[in-house]
N, C-alpha and C positions, 0 to 999 in steps of 0.2 A: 490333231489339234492345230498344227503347224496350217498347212492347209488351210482349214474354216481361218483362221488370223487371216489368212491373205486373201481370201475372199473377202471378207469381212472387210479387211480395207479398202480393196478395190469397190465395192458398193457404197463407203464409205465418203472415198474420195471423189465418187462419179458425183454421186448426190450432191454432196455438198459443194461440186462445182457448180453444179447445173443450179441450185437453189440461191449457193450463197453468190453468184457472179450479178443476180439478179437485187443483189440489196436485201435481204431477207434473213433474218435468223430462224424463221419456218417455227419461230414456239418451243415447242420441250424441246426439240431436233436440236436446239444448242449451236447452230453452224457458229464458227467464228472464224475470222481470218488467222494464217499464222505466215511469219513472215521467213524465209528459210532462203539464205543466198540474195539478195534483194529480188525475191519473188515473192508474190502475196499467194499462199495455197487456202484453200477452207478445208476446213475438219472438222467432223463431229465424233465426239465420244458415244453418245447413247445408239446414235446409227451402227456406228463399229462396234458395239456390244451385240446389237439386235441380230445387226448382218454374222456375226461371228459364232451365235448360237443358232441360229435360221443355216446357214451353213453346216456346224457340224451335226445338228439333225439331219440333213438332208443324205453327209455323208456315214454317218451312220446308222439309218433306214438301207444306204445301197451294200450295206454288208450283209 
């Protein structure tokens, strides 16, 4: 489970740099900026779900 979470965020975090850097909240995808150290990062929650169950499926099909 450990695992799929950090995949899950790394997909999480790629996207919604790549989407939110471009000014877009991409619709359901929810990007939002979050500000952490004066750094502005994007995040999506519903991505980090999708990615986080699309992950542990994947890694439990290779068992």
């Amino acid at each position: 489970m450990i695992k799929a979470m950090m995949l899950g965020a790394v997909l999480s975090g790629v996207l919604a740099l790549v989407i939110g850097s471009q000014g877009s909240s991409a619709g359901p995808l929810a990007i939002h900026p979050v500000t952490v150290a004066d750094m502005k990062l994007y995040w999506s929650w519903p991505i980090f779900f999708c990615g986080s169950g699309l992950a542990f499926g994947i890694i439990w099909l290779q068992r």
